[in-house]
C-alpha positions as CSV (number, residue, x, y, z in Angstrom):
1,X,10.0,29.7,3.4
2,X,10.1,25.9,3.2
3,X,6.9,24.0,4.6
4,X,7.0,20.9,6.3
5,X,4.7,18.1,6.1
6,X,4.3,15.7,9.5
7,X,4.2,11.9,9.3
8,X,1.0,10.9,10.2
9,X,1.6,7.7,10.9
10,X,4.7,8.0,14.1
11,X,5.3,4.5,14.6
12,X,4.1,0.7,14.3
13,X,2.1,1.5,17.6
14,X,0.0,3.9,15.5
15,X,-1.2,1.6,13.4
16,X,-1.8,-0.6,16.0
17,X,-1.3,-4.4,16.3
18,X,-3.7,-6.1,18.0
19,X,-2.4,-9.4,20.0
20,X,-4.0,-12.6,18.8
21,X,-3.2,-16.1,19.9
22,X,-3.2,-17.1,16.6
23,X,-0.6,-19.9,17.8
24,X,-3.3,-21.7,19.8
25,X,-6.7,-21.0,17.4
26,X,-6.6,-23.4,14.7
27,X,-7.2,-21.7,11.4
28,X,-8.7,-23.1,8.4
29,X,-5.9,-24.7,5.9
30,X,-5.2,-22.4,3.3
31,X,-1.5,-23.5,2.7
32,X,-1.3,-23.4,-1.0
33,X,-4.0,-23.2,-3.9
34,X,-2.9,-25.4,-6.9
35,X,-2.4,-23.4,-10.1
36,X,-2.5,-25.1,-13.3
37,X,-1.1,-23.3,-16.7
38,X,-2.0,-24.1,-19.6
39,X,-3.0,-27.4,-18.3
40,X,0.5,-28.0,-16.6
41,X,1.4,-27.6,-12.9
42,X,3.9,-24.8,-13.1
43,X,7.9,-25.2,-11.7
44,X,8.7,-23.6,-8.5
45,X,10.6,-20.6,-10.6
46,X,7.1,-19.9,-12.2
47,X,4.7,-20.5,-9.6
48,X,6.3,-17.4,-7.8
49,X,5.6,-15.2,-10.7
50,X,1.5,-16.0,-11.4
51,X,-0.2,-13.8,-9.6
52,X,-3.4,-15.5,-8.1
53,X,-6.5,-14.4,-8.7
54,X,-9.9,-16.9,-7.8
55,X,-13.0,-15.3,-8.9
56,X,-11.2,-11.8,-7.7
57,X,-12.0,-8.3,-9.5
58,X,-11.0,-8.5,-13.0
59,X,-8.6,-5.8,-11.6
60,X,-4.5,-5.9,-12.5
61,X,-3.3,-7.6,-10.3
62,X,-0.4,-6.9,-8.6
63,X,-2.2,-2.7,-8.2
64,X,-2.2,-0.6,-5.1
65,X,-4.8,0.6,-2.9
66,X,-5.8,2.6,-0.5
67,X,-7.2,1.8,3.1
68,X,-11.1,3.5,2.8
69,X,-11.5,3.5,7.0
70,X,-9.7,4.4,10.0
71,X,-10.2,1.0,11.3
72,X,-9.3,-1.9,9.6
73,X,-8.3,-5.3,10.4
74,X,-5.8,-7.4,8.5
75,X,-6.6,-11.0,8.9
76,X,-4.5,-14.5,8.3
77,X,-6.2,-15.8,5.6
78,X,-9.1,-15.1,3.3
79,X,-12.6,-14.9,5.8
80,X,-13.7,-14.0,9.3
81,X,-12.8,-17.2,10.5
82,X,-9.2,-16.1,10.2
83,X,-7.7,-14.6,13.0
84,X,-6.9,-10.8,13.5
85,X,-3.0,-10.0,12.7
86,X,-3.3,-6.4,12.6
87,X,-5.3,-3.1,12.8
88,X,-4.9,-0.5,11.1
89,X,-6.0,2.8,12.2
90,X,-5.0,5.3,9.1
91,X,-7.2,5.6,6.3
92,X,-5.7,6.2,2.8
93,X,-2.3,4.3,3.9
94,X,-1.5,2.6,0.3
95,X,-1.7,-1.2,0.4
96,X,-0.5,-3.4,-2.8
97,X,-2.7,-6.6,-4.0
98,X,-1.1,-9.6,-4.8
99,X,-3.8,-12.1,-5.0
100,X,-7.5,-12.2,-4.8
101,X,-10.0,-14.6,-3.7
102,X,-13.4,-13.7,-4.1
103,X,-14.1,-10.8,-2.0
104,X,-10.8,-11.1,-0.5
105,X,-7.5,-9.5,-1.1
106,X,-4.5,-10.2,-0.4
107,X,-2.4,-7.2,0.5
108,X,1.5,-6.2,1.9
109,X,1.7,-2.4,3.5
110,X,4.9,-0.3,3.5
111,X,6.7,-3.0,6.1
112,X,6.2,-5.9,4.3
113,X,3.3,-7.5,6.2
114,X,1.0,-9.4,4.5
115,X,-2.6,-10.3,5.2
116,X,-6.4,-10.4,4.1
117,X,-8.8,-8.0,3.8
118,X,-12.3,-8.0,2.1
119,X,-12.8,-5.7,-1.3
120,X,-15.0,-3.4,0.5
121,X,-12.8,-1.7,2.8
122,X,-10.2,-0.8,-0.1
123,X,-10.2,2.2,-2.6
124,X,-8.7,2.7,-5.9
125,X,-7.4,6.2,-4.8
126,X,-4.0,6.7,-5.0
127,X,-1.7,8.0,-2.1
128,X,2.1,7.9,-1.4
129,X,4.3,7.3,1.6
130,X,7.5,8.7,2.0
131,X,10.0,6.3,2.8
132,X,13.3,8.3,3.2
133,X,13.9,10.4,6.5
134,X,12.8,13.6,5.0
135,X,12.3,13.8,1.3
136,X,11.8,17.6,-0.8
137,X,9.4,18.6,-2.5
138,X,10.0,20.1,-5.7
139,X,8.4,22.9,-7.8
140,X,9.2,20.8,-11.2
141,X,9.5,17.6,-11.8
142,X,13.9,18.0,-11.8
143,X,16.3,18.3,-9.0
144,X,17.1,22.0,-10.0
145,X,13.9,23.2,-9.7
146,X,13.3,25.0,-6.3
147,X,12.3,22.8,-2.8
148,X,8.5,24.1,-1.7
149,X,8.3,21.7,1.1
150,X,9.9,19.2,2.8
151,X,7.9,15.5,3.9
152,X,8.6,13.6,7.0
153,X,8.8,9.9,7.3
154,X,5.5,8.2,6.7
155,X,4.2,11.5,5.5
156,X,0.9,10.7,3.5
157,X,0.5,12.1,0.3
158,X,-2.5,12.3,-2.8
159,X,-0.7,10.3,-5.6
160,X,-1.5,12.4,-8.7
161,X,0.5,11.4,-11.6
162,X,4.0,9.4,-11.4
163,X,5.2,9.3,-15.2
164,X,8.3,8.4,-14.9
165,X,11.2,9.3,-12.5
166,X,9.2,12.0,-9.9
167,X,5.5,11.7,-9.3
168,X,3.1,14.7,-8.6
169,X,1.9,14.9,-5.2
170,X,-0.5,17.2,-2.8
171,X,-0.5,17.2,1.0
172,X,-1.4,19.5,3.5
173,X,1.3,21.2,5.4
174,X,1.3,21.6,9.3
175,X,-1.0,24.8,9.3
176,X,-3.2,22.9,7.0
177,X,-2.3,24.9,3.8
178,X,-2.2,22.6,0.1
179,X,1.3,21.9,-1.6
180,X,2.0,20.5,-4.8
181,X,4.6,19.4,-6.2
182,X,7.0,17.0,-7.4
183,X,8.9,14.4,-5.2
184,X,11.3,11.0,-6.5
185,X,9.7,8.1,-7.3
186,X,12.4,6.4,-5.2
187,X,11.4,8.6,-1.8
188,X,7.8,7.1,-2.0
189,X,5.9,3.8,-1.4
190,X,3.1,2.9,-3.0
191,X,3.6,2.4,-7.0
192,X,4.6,0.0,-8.9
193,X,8.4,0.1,-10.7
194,X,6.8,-0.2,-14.1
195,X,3.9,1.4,-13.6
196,X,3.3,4.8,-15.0
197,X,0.3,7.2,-13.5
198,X,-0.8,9.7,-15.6
């Protein structure tokens, strides 16, 4: 018998935006940071492709993340001065850094919005979220190989090892039982498209 695993997260409303009137507070001008290379301002094709990083982490940048609370806010820019864009209210929802500045990261979740958050509130644990409508779960790490469970929508899953085309994933089923198993790279959010976990 086939187990499912539920979405956790049901809807944008879940993770919870909280209204700000960000159009009448005036936030501090972050616009752009100059980025020299090499001791040359970089062309527009090339200034998309440098990552930014201002005393950050050391860390790879881009990398994903995890959420490590079940409450945390997204801001507008880098520092509490910056008004709230979002709340988020699921912990281990995978996050990916694209810039750092100091403490601060910038991050874009599973939708594509993009916002601040300090270091301290993110992991280095790995999780996945399923992206199709329903995506199997396989015994092996092949098509052929039998279907232990099936994942909802925005399922959240541990992100074990993703060496090339399927990635190794646990979750807990509805009655709270473990799978693992093996599931397509392409059905999940929350690795890179080069990146291989081991």
């Amino acid at each position: 018998m086939k187990k499912k695993i539920n979405s956790i997260i049901q809807n944008k409303a879940r993770i919870g935006l909280v209204v700000c009137l960000s159009w009448a507070l005036p936030a501090p001008a972050l616009t752009s940071l100059a980025i020299t290379v090499w001791g040359m301002a970089p062309t527009q094709a090339h200034a998309q492709d440098v990552k930014l990083t201002v005393r950050g982490s050391g860390l790879k940048v881009p990398r994903f993340v995890t959420l490590k609370f079940n409450e945390t806010n997204l801001r507008a820019g880098p520092g509490r001065e910056y008004p709230v864009l979002w709340q988020y209210q699921t912990a281990g929802l995978p996050l990916q850094v694209n810039a750092e500045f100091g403490v601060w990261r910038k991050v874009v979740d599973h939708d594509g919005v993009t916002g601040w958050m300090r270091g301290s509130v993110l992991t280095l644990k790995r999780k996945a979220l399923v992206q199709s409508s329903m995506a199997n779960i396989h015994q092996d790490d092949n098509a052929t190989s039998p279907v232990i469970a099936m994942a909802e929508r925005n399922a959240l899953m541990e992100l074990q090892s993703c060496p090339k085309a399927w990635c190794r994933v646990a979750a807990k089923d509805m009655r709270g039982d473990a799978v693992r198993g093996w599931i397509k790279r392409s059905a999940i959010w929350g690795i890179l498209n080069d990146e291989s976990l081991d």
